[in-house]
N, C-alpha and C positions, 0 to 999 in steps of 0.2 A: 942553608939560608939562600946561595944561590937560587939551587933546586925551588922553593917558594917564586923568587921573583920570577923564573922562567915562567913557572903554571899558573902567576898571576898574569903578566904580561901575554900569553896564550887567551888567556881567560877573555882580559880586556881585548884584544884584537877579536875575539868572537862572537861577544855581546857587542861591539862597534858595525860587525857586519852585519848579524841581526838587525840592531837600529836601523842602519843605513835602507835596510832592504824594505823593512818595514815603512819605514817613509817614504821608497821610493813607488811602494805599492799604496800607499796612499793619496798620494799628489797624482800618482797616473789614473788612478780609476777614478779620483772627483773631477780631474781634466775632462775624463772619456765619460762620463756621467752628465756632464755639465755643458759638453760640446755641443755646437749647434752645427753637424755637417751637415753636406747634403743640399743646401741650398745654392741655388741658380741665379746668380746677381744682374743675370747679363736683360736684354732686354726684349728677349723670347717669351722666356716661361715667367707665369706671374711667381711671385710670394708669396707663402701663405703664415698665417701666425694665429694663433690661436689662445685665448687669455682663459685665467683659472674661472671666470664668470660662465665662459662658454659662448663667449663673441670671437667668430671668424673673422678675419681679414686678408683681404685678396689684394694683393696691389700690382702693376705690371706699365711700365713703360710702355708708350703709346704713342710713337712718332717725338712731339713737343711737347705731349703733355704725359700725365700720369694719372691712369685709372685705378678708382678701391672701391671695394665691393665688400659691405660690411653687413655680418648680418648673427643673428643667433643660432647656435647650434641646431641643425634640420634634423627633423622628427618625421617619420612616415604620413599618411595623409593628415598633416597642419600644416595652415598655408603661415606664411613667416613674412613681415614687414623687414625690407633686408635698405640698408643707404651707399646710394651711388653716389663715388665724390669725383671731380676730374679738375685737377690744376697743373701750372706749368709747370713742367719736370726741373728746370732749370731753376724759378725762383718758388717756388710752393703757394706762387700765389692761385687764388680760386678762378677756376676761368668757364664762364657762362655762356661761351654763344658755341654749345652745342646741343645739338637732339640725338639724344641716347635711344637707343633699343633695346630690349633683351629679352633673348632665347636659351632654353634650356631643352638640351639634347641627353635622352634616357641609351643606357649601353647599347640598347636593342634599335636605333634610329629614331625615337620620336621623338619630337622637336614640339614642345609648348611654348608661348608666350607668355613674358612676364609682363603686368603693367609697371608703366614707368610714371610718375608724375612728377614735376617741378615745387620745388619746396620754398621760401621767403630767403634761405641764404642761397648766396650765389655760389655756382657749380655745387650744387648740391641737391640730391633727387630721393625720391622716396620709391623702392622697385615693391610690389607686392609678388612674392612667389607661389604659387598658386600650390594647395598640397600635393605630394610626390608620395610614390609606393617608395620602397626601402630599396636602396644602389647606389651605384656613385654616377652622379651627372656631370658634362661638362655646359657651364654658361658661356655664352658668348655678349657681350656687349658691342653693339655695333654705335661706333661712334661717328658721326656726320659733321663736321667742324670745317670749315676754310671752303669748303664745296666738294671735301670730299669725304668718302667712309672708309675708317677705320675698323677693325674687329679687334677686341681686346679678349682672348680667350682664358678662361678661367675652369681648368681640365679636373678630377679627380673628386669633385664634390659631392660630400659623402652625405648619404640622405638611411638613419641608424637609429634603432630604437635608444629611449635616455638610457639603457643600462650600460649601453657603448660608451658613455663619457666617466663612467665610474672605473673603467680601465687604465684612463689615462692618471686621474688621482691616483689609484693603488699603485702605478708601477713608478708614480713620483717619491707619495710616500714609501716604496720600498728603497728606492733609491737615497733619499734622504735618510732613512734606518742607515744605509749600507755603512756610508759616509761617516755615520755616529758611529757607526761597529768598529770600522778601521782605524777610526780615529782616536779611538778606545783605547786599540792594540798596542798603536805607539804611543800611546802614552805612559801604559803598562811598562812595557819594554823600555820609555826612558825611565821610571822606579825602580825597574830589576838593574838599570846599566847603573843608576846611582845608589842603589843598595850593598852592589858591588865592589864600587868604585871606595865607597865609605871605609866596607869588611875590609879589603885588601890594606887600607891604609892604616887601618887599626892595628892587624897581623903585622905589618912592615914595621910600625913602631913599636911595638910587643916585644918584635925579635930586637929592634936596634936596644930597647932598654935591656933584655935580657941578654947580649950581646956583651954587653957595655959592664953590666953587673960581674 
């Protein structure tokens, strides 16, 4: 009888470690799945965020104020209606008395213009990007406000045929699989820990009545 409670109590300690582990492989890869490292908060490098529609968003501190650069997913030669917003960093509110510019600079040096027009809401702009061959551009927004000019640079702008964004879904939805798979595991593994836990109790009361008998 002894003998029994040893190889159950063994048993239970090793179905506990499995669980343990298995949960701890769980919580760490949805963690490292679901992270957003990697990002520059300071007030260098813009922001960038990208929604499941396939709208960019550029945003970057700009002295007092804060520059965004919004625009749809860039496709090789189609030109793209993109919106420039610029408000006080401080309160978010919209702030109107600047004259924006913007240029867009190819890996190789060339440097286009984009047109900018003024739209009915305040600090808010309409940039027209004229169509791009396939690379990544960096824009520049030169901002002129108080009497002087700013540049708000927006680096890595990737201009990629539509099959490029079908990447980014498939490695979501695999990720989202991963997380159903693991999450599978342990839950499997809490039915074997309680499958167990049940057997043993059954066997331990078996022996106490046969004991007893």
């Amino acid at each position: 009888m002894k003998a029994i409670n040893i190889v159950n109590f063994k048993l239970q300690r090793l179905l506990t470690a499995l669980l343990m582990s298995a949960a701890l492989l769980f919580f760490g890869s949805a963690a490292q799945i679901l992270a957003h490292g990697g990002e520059d908060h300071g007030d260098e490098k813009a922001k960038v965020a990208t929604t499941e529609k396939g709208t960019v968003s550029h945003t970057v501190r700009l002295g007092d104020l804060e520059i965004m650069l919004k625009h749809q997913t860039l496709t090789p030669d189609t030109a793209t209606i993109a919106r420039l917003f610029t408000t006080k960093f401080e309160t978010n509110e919209a702030f109107a008395a600047v004259n924006p510019a913007i240029e867009i600079e190819s890996a190789n040096g060339i440097i286009t213009p984009a047109t900018v027009e003024k739209t009915d809401n305040t600090g808010s702009f309409n940039v027209k990007i004229p169509a791009l061959l396939q690379g990544t551009y960096t824009l520049r927004a030169k901002i002129n406000y108080n009497g002087e000019t700013d540049t708000a640079t927006f680096s890595g702008v990737e201009v990629a045929p539509p099959s490029a964004e079908t990447t980014g879904s498939g490695a979501s939805w695999l990720n989202t699989a991963l997380i159903y798979l693991v999450g599978a595991v342990v839950l499997g593994l809490f039915g074997v820990l309680f499958y167990f836990v049940r057997r043993m109790a059954n066997e331990n009361q078996i022996g106490k009545e046969a004991v007893s008998v």
